[in-house]
Each structure stands twice: as structure tokens, then as C-alpha cells.
C-alpha positions in Angstrom: -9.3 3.0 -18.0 -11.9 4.7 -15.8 -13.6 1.7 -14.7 -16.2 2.6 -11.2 -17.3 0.7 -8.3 -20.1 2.0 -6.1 -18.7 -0.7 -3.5 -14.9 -2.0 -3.5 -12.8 -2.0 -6.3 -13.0 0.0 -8.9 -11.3 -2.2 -11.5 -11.3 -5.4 -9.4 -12.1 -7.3 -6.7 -10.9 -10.6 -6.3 -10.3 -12.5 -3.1 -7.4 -15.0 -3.7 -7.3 -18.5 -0.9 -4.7 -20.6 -1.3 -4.0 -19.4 -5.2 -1.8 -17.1 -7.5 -2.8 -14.2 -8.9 -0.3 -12.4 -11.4 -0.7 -8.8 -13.4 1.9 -9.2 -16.2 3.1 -6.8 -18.6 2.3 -2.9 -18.5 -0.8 -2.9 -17.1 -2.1 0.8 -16.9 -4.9 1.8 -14.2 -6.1 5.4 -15.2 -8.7 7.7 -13.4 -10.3 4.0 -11.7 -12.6 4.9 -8.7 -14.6 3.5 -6.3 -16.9 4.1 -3.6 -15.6 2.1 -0.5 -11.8 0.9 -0.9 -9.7 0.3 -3.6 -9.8 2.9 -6.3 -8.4 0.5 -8.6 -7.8 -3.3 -7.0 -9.2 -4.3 -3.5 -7.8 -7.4 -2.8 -7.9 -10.5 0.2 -4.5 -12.2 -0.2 -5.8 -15.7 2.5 -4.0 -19.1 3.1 -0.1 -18.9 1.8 -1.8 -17.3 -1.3 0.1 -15.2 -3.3 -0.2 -12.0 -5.6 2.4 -10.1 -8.3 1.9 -7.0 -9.5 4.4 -7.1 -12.1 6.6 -4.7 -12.8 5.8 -1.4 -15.0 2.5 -1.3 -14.0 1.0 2.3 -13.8 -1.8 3.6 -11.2 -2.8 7.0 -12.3 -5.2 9.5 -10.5 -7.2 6.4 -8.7 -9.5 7.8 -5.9 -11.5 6.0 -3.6 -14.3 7.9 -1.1 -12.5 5.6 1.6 -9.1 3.8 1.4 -7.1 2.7 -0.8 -6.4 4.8 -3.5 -5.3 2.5 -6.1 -4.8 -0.7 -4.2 -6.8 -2.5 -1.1 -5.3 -5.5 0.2 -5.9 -7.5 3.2 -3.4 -10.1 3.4 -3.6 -13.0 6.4 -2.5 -16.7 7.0 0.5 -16.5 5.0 -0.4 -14.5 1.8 2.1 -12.7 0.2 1.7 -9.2 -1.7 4.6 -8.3 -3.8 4.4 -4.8 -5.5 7.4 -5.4 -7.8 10.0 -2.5 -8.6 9.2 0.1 -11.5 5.6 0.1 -10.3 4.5 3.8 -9.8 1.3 5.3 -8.3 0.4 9.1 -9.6 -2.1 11.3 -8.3 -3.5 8.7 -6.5 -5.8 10.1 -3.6 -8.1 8.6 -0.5 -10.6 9.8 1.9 -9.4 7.7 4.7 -6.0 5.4 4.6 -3.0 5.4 2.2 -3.6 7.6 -0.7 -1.9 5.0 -3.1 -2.0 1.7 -1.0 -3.7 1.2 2.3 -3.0 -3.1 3.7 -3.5 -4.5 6.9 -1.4 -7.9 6.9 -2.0 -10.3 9.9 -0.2 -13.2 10.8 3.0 -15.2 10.6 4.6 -15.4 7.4 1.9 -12.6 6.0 4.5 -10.4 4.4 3.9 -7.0 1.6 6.6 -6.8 -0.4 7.6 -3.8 -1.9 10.3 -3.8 -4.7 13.4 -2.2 -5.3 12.3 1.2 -7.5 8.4 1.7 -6.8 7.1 5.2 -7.1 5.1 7.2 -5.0 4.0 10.7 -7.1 1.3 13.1 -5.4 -0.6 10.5 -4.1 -2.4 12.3 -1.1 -5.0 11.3 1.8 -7.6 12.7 3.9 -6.1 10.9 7.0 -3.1 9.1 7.6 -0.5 7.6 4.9 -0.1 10.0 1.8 1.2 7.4 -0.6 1.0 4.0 1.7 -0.6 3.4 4.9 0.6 -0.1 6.3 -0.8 -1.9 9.3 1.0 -4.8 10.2 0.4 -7.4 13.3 0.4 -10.8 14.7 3.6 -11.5 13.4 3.3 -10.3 9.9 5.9 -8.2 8.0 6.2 -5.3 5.9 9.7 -5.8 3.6 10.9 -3.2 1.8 13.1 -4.7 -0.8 15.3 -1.9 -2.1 14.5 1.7 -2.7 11.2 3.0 -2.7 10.4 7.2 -3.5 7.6 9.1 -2.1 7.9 12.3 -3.6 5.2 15.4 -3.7 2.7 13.6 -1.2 0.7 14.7 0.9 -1.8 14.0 4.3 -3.9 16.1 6.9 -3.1 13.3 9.8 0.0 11.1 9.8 2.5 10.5 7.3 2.9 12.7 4.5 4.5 9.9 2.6 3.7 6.5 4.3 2.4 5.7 7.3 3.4 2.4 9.3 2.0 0.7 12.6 3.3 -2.6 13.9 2.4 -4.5 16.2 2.5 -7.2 18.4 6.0 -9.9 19.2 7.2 -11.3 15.8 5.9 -8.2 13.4 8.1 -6.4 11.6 9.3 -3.5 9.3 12.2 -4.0 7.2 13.8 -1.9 4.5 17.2 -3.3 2.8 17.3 0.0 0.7 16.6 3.1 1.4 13.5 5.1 1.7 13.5 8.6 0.0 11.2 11.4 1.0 11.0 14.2 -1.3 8.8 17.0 -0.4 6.1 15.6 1.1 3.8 17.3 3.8 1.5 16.6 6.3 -0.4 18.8 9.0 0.0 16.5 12.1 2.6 14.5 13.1 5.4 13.0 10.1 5.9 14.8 7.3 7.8 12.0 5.4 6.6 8.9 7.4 5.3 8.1 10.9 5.9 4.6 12.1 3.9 3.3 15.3 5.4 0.1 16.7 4.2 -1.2 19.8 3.6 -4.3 21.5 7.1 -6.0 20.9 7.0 -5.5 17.1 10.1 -4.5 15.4 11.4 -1.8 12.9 14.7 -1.7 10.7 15.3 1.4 8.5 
């Protein structure tokens, strides 16, 4: 609880090539802040690596001065980032990108991988992306693997929930359940979501 960063992650930083990296069990990130990115985890996912964040796990008023909220990820040359179901992400806010998670995934078979039940709650940004902000290119994918709730977010750019650009031939957004927006605001363009996909890329809903 409360752990600080006056650079990237406030709770961790851990760059992850050609490894696993699992968080088991009920982890609980509370009031974790940082300077840069990542209020809580800032993460670089490289080289088929993968990384779980188990179910249950709890991000709670994370802030970062940039973006990020609670999570920072980069994710390229086949790294995989699975937020399982159950996860949920409260009061998490940013400066810049994706008040509870902000990723840019590049590359083929670099995929985020959201699970079926995770949680979006107030989680607000300065920019773009209340709860999420996603940018995904180069033939990498953003999955959706069930349903996923932004509810009570908020943004002064795009996306009052999530925010989502794809691009490039091969990159993709995918959701296989649905994606529920409850009362979530913005003062731009998207109160729910706003998805940019140019370039060939591709976008199922």
C-alpha cells in the first residue's frame, strides 16, 4: 500500500524478455503513485514473454503525473498481457493516457488480453482513455475476452471510458462479450469509448 516512484512505477517496474511473470492471489494496490507512468506497475512485456495478473487483484486510487494510472505496459515481439476477469481498478486517475491502464502493443502476435468480468470504477484522465487507453499496431491485438464494465469514468479528451487506436494491416480489436458503459463522460469526442482504426487495421464489437 502507498508505495511512490519519482520515475516509473510506483510499486514496480520490471521489464520481462522472453520470461513469465505471474501476480497470484488477491493482490491489493492502494493509493500507489508515481511520477512518470504507472501509478502502480509499469511494465515491458518483450520477446513471446508473458504476464498474468491474476484474478481478484485490486487497484485502488493509483495516480500517476503521466500515464498509466495503475498499470503501464508496453508489450512487443510477441508478449502477451492478460488482465484476468474479477480484476477491478477504482479511483484510478492519470495526467495523460488511460486513467486505469494506458499499453501500446506492437507487433504480430503482441496481444492485451482483457478477461471476462474486469472492472473499471471512476478511474478518470486528463486526456484520452478514462479507464483504458489502448494503442495497438503492426499487427498486434487488443482481445477482449468477455465482459468488461467501465462505469462512473471520466476524461477531458477522448473516451470517457476507454480509448482505442489501431493501426496498421493485421491489428486488431476484438471483443467476444460485451462492453458496458455506464455513466461515463467526456468533454470531446466519445463519451463511452472512441476507437481510431486506420491503416487497414480491424475492429469487432
Amino acid at each position: 500500500d502507498r508505495c511512490t516512484s519519482e520515475s516509473f512505477g510506483g510499486s514496480l517496474y520490471s521489464i520481462i524478455d522472453q520470461g513469465s511473470l505471474t501476480f497470484e492471489g488477491d493482490c491489493i494496490f492502494t493509493e500507489c503513485k508515481s511520477q512518470y507512468s504507472g501509478g502502480a506497475l509499469y511494465l515491458s512485456v518483450l520477446n513471446e514473454a508473458t504476464v498474468t495478473i491474476d484474478e481478484q487483484c485490486i487497484f485502488d486510487q493509483c495516480t500517476t503525473e503521466s500515464s498509466g494510472g495503475a498499470i503501464q505496459a508496453f508489450i512487443s515481439s510477441g508478449g502477451i498481457l492478460t488482465i484476468d476477469g474479477q480484476c477491478r481498478f477504482t479511483e484510478c486517475t492519470t495526467q495523460i493516457l488511460g486513467g486505469g491502464i494506458s499499453v501500446q502493443t506492437d507487433g504480430e502476435n503482441s496481444k492485451l488480453i482483457i478477461g471476462d468480468g474486469v472492472i473499471f470504477d471512476t478511474c478518470s484522465s486528463d486526456n484520452s482513455g478514462g479507464g483504458l487507453y489502448a494503442y495497438i499496431l503492426a499487427g498486434a491485438q487488443l482481445i477482449f475476452e468477455g465482459d468488461c464494465q467501465f462505469k462512473d469514468c471520466s476524461v477531458s479528451g477522448f473516451g470517457g471510458g476507454m480509448c482505442a487506436e489501431s493501426q496498421g494491416e493485421g491489428s486488431s480489436i476484438r471483443s467476444l462479450g460485451e462492453l458496458l458503459f455506464d455513466n461515463c463522460s467526456n468533454t470531446y469526442a466519445g463519451g463511452g469509448a472512441f476507437f481510431d482504426i486506420i491503416d487497414n487495421a480491424s475492429i469487432e464489437i
